[in-house]
N, C-alpha and C positions, 0 to 999 in steps of 0.2 A: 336349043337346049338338048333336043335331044341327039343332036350329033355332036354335041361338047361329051357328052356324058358315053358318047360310040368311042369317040377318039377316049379318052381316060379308060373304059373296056380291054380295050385294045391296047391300049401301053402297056395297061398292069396282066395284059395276059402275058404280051412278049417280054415283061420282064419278069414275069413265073419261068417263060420257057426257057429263058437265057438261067436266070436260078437251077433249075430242074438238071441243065446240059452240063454249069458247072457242077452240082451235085454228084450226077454222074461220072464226071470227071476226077474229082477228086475221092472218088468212093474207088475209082482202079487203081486210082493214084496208089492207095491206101493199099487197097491189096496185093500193087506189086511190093512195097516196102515192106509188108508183112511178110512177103514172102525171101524177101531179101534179109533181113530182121532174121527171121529162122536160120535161113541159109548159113549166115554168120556166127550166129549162135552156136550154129552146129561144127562150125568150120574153129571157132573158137576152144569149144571142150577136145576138139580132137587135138588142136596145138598144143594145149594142156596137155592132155594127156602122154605125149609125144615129150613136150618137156619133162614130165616129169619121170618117165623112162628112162631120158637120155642123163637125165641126175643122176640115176640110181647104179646107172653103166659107170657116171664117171667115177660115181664114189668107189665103186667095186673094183674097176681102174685103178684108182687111188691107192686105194689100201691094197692089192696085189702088186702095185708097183712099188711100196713101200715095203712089203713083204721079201720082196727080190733085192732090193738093192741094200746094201745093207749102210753106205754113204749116204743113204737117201734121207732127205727132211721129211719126206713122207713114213720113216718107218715110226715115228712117235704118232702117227696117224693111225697106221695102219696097228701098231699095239692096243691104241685107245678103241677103236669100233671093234677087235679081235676080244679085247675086253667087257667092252658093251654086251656083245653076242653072247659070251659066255654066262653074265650075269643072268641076260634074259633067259638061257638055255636052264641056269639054276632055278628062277622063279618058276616055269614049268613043270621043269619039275618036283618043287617042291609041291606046285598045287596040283599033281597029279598023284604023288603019293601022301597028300595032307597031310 
């Protein structure tokens, strides 16, 4: 009995230890992901941001190149955000001289 009850000891310790190693295992696992996870994240906001720059060049593109050409399909573009700008440049200054 009492080497029945050595051997059952002894199973359920090796399989705490095999438990314990994958724990281990998967607790770096976790932290390289985490740090992969960030990496990407961060690699993410900067393509944003990067897109949304390269918008803003094309729109200015746009509407300067509508500006120039006077054939261009772009210059009813380039009227309408010239127009836009202006509006906004009015509301400013309305609410600066109230």
């Amino acid at each position: 009995m009492a080497n029945k009850n050595e051997d059952v000891r002894v199973n359920l310790s090796q399989r705490i230890q095999a438990l314990l190693e994958q724990f281990n295992a998967l607790k770096h696992e976790n932290a390289e992901l985490q740090k992969e996870l960030e990496w990407r994240r961060k690699e993410m906001a900067q393509q944003s941001e990067k897109l949304v720059a390269l918008q803003k060049e094309a729109d200015r593109l746009r509407c300067l190149y509508g500006m120039l050409d006077d054939q261009s399909e772009e210059k009813a573009y380039a009227r309408q955000k010239i127009g836009k700008m202006v509006r906004e440049i009015d509301k400013c200054l309305q609410l600066l001289l109230g």
